[in-house]
N, C-alpha and C positions, 0 to 999 in steps of 0.2 A: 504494500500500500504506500501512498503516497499522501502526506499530509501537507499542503503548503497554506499558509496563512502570514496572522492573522486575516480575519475576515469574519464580521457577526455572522449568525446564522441569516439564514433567506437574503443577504448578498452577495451577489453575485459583484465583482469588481474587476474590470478587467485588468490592472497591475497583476491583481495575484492569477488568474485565468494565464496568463501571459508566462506566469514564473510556473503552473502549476507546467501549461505545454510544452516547454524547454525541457524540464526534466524528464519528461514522460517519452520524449524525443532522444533523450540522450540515453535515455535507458535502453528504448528500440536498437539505436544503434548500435551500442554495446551488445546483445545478444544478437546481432547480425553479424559485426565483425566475428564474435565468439564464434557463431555456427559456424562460418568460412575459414575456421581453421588461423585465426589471428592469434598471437601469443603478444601478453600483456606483462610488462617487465615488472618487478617487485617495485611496491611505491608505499609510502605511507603519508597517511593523510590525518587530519588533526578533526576531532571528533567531539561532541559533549554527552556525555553519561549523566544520564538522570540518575540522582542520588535522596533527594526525598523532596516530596510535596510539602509545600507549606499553609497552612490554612492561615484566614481573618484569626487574629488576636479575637476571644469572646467574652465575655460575660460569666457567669455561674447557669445563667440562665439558656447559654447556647447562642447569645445574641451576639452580633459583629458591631465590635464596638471600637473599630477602624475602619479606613479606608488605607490603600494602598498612596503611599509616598509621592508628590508631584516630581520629586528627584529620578525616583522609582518609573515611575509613569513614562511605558512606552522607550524601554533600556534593557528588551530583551536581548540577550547575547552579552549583556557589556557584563564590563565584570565588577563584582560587591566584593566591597573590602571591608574587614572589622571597623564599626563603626557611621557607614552607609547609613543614608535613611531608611527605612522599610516601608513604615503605617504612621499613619497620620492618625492621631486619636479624634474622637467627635468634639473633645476640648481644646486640641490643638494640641496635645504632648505628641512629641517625636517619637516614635521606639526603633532604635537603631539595628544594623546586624550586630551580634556579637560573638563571632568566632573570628577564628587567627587564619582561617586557611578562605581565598580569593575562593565564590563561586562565580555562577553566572547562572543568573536568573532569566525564566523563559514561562512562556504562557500566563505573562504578567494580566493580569484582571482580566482574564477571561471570562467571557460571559458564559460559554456553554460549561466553565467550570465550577462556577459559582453557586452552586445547589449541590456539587460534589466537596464542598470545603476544600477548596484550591485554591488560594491567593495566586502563587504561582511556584513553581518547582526549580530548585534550585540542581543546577548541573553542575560536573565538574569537567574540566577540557583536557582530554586526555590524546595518545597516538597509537592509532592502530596503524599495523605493519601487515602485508598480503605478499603472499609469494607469488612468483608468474605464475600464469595460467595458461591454457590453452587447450584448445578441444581433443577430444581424444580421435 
C-alpha cells in the first residue's frame, strides 16, 4: 500500500494526487526493470521507524485538555529536541518534549487520528542497507 498525504478525509487535492502518481509510477517501473532481468546495486537509504504514538495530554476524566503546539503545527518530519514545544494547554501552559534522544514527529493533528488518541507519532530516522538484486 501506499499512503501519501496529509490530506483531510473526502479531499481530494491535487499536490498530493500528483505525489500519490509518481510513486505509484516509480514502483511500476521498478518491477518492470526487475522482471527484465535488471540487477540493482547494494544502496542504503535513510528511513523513519515509528516508535510510539503519542496521545492529547487529558484530564482524569478522559478529556483533551490541549491542543497540539503552533511550533508543532505542520513540522512533520522535522526533528524535536529535549525541550521543543509539544501542547498548548486550554490556559496557555506550554508542555515541552522531555527526553534526550532527537525524534521526528509525523501525522501531527490528524484528523482521521483523533478518535484513535493520536496527537501524532513520534519516529526515529534510522539506515537500512539492501543487497543487489536481480531476477532469477
Amino acid at each position: 500500500g501506499v499512503e501519501v498525504g496529509p490530506q483531510p478525509q473526502g479531499v481530494v487535492r491535487a499536490d498530493i494526487l500528483d505525489k500519490m502518481r509518481k510513486i505509484v509510477k516509480h514502483g511500476l517501473d521498478f518491477v518492470q526493470l526487475f522482471n527484465e532481468g535488471k540487477e540493482f546495486p547494494p544502496c542504503t537509504i535513510e528511513v523513519f521507524k515509528i516508535m510510539e504514538k503519542v496521545d492529547y495530554p487529558r484530564s482524569k476524566n478522559d478529556e483533551v485538555i490541549a491542543i497540539i503546539h503552533p511550533k508543532l503545527q505542520d513540522q512533520d518530519w522535522q526533528p524535536l529536541n529535549n525541550g521543543d514545544p509539544l501542547f498548548l494547554t486550554l490556559d496557555g501552559e506550554v508542555i515541552v518534549y522531555k527526553e534526550n534522544c532527537t525524534v521526528y514527529p509525523t501525522f501531527i493533528n490528524e484528523a482521521a487520528y483523533y478518535e484513535k488518541k493520536q496527537a501524532f507519532v513520534k519516529t526515529v530516522k534510522i539506515e537500512l542497507t539492501a543487497k543487489h538484486i536481480r531476477s532469477s
